[in-house]
C-alpha positions in Angstrom: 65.7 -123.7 25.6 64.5 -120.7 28.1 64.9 -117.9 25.8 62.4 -116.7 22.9 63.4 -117.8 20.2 60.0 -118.8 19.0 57.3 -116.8 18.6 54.1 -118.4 19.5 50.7 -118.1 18.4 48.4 -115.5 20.3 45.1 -117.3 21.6 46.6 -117.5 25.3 44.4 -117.0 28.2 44.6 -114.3 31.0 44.4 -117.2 33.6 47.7 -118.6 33.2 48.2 -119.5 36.9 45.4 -122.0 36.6 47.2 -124.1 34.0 48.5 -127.4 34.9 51.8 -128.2 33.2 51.3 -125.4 30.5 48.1 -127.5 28.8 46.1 -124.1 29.0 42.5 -124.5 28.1 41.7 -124.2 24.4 45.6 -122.6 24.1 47.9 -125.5 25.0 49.7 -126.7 22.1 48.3 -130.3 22.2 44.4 -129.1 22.0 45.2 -129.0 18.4 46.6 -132.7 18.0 43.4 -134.2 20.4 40.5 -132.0 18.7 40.4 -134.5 16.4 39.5 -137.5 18.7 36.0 -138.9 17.8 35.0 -140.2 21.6 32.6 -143.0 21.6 28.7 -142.2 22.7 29.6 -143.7 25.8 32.5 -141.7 26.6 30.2 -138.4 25.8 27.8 -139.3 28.5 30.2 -140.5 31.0 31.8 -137.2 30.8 28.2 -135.7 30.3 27.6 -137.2 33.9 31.0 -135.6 36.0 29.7 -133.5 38.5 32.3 -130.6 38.9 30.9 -128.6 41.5 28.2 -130.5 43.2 28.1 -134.1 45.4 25.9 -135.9 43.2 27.7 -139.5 42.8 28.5 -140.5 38.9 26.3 -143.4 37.8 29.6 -145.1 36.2 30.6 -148.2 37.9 34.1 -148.1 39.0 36.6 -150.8 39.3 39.7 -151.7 41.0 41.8 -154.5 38.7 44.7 -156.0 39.6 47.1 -153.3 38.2 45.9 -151.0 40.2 46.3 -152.4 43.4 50.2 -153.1 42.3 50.3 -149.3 41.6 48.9 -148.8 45.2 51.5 -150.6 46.9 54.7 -148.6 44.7 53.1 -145.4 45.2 52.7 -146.5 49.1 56.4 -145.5 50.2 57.0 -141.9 49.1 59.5 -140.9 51.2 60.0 -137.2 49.6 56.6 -136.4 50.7 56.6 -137.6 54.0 54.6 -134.7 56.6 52.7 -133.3 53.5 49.2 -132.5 53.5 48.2 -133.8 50.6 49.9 -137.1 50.3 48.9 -137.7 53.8 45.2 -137.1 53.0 46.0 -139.8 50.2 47.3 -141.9 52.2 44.3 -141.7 55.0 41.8 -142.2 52.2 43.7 -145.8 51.2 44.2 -146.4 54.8 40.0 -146.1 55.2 39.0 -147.8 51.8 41.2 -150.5 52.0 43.5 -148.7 50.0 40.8 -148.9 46.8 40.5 -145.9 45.5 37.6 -144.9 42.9 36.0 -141.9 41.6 33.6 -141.0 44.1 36.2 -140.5 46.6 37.0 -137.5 44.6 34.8 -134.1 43.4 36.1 -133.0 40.0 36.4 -128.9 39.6 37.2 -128.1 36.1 39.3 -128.9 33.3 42.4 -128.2 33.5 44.1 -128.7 29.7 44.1 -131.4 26.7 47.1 -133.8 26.2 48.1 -135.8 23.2 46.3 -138.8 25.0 44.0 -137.7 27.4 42.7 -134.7 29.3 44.0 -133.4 32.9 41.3 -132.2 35.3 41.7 -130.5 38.8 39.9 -132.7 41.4 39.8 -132.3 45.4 39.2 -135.7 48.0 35.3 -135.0 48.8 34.4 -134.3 52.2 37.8 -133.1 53.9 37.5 -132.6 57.2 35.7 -135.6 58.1 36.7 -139.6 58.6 39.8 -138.4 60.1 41.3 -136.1 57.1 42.6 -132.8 57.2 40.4 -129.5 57.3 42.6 -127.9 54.6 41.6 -129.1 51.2 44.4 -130.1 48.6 43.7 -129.7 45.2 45.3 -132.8 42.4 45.2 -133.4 39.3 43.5 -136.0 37.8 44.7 -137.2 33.9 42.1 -139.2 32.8 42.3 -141.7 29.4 40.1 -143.1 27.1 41.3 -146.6 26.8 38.9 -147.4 24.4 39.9 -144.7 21.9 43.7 -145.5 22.4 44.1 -148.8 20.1 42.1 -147.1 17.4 44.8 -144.2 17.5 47.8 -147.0 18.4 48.7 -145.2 21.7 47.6 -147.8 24.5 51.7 -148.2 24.8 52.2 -144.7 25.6 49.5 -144.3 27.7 50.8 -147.9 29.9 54.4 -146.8 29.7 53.5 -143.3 31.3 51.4 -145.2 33.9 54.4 -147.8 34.9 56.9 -144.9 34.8 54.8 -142.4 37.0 54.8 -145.6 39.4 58.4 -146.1 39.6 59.4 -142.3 40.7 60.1 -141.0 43.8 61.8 -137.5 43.5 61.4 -134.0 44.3 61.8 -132.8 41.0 59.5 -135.6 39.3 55.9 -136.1 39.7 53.8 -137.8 42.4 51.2 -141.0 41.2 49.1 -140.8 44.2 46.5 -143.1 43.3 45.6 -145.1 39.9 42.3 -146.2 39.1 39.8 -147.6 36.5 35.9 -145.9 35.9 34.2 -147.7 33.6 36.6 -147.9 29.9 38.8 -144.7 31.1 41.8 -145.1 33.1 42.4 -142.4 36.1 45.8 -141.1 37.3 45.8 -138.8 40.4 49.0 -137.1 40.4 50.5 -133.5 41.9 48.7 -130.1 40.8 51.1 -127.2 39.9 49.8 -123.9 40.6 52.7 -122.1 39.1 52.0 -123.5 35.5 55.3 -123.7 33.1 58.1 -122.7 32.4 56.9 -120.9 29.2 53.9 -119.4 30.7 56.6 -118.1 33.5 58.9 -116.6 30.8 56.2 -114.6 29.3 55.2 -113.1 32.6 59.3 -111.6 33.2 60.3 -108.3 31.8 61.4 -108.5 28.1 60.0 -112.4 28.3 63.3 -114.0 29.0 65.1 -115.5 32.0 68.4 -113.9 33.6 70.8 -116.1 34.0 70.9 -116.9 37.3 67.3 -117.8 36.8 67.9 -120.1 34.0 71.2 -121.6 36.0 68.5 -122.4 38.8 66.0 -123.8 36.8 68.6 -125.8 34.4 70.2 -127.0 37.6 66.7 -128.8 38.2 65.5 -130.2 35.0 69.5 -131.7 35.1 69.1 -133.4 38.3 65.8 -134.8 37.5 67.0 -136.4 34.2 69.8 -137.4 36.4 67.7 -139.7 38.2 65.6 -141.4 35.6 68.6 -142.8 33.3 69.4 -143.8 36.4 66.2 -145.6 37.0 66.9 -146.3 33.3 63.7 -144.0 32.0 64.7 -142.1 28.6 62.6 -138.8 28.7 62.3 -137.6 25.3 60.0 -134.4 25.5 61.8 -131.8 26.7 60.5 -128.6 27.0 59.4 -125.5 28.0 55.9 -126.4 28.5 56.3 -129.8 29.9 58.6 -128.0 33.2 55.9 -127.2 35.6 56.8 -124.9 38.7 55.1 -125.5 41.7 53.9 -123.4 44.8 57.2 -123.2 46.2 59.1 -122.0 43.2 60.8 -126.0 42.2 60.8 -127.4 39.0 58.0 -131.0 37.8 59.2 -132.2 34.6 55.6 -134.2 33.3 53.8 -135.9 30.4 56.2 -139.5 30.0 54.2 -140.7 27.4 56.6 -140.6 25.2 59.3 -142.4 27.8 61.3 -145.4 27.2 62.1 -147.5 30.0 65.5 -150.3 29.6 66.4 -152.7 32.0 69.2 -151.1 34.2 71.2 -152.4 37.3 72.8 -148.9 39.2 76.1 -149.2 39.8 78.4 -147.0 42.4 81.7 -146.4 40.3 84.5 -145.1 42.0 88.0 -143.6 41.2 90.7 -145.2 42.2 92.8 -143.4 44.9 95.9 -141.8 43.8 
């Protein structure tokens, strides 16, 4: 899986640091799959009306439903994050809103990439350093989906079966739902930014664009452990690959996009050998 074996197309961008989970702008390899999305008039001027850089508030009305508040309370106990900046400075912006958590709590930079079912921005909490939150600024990443467009394209069950998934995990090597929200007919998932973008933007970047072995061993380790845990949690994750293995700031694996995840009805049981 980590070797090239494949050549790939050569539209890639210089900025491959700024990717998030490999969905580089205009180069990832679903841009070509969601091109072809025909967005309602209302989605265009909703998007028409993000501010990315400046603290105007968006004119779209915002809404918490009932879903959301039951993603609140699983994403509440994290304990793989506990001490970290930013799930702290998530968890002080609940603890201040009631934990309702909307758009305008959050200042959207720039886009990040293009999935199969929505697109993934890089956002920051607005105004840190105030109401009690941190002075260093976190940056997230915020997936946002048309759920109008959805039906039309019969993908509402992959976009609510990512969504429940993302809710249920709690692990180092699996990503963080830090908040879930609605704005207006789009649905909002704020989840962990990796810097480091994937593992195929990282092979590139090494000397004859291939892994040695104890690199691959370390990074095989990972994705092993990871998929270790969700058939435990009875989660089938069928899109592995390069691109979907993000590698955060501190050099550790994120496998992402669970779309495409099937979840069973599992009871975990210890087994052990009998003593000889």
């Amino acid at each position: 899986m980590l070797q090239d074996s494949v050549p790939r197309q050569q539209e890639h961008g210089k900025d491959t640091d700024a990717a998030q989970s490999g969905e580089r702008e205009e180069s990832s390899a679903y841009d070509s799959s969601c091109s072809s999305i025909t967005l309602p008039e209302t989605a265009r001027s909703w998007l028409g009306n993000l501010s990315f850089s400046s603290r105007r508030t968006s004119s779209v009305s915002v809404s918490s439903s009932a879903g959301s508040d039951t993603a609140f309370l699983g994403a509440s106990n994290k304990p793989h994050k506990a001490n970290q900046v930013a799930w702290e400075a998530i968890k002080r912006l609940k603890s201040t809103h009631g934990a309702r958590v909307c758009l305008d709590h959050f200042r959207l930079l720039r886009r990040l990439g293009s999935g199969d079912i929505g697109n993934v921005y890089l956002c920051q909490i607005r105004n840190p350093g105030t109401a009690g939150f941190p002075e260093q600024q976190c940056y997230y990443a915020m997936k946002v989906v048309d759920k109008e467009a959805l039906p039309v394209r019969k993908k509402l069950q992959r976009a609510e079966m990512e969504e429940e998934i993302l809710g249920m995990l709690d692990h180092p090597f699996l990503p963080t739902l830090y908040a879930e929200f609605d704005a207006s007919h789009y649905s909002c998932l704020v989840m962990e930014f990796c810097p480091g973008g994937d593992l195929y933007a990282a092979r590139l970047r090494r000397p004859c664009k291939r892994f040695s072995i104890s690199t691959a061993k370390f990074y095989a380790a990972e994705v092993l452990l990871a998929l270790e845990y969700l058939h435990m949690m009875g989660i089938i994750y069928r899109d592995l690959k390069p691109e979907n293995v993000l590698v955060r700031e501190d050099g550790h694996i994120m496998l992402s996009d669970f779309d495409l995840s099937l979840k069973c009805n599992v009871v975990p049981k210890l087994l052990r050998s009998p003593t000889f």
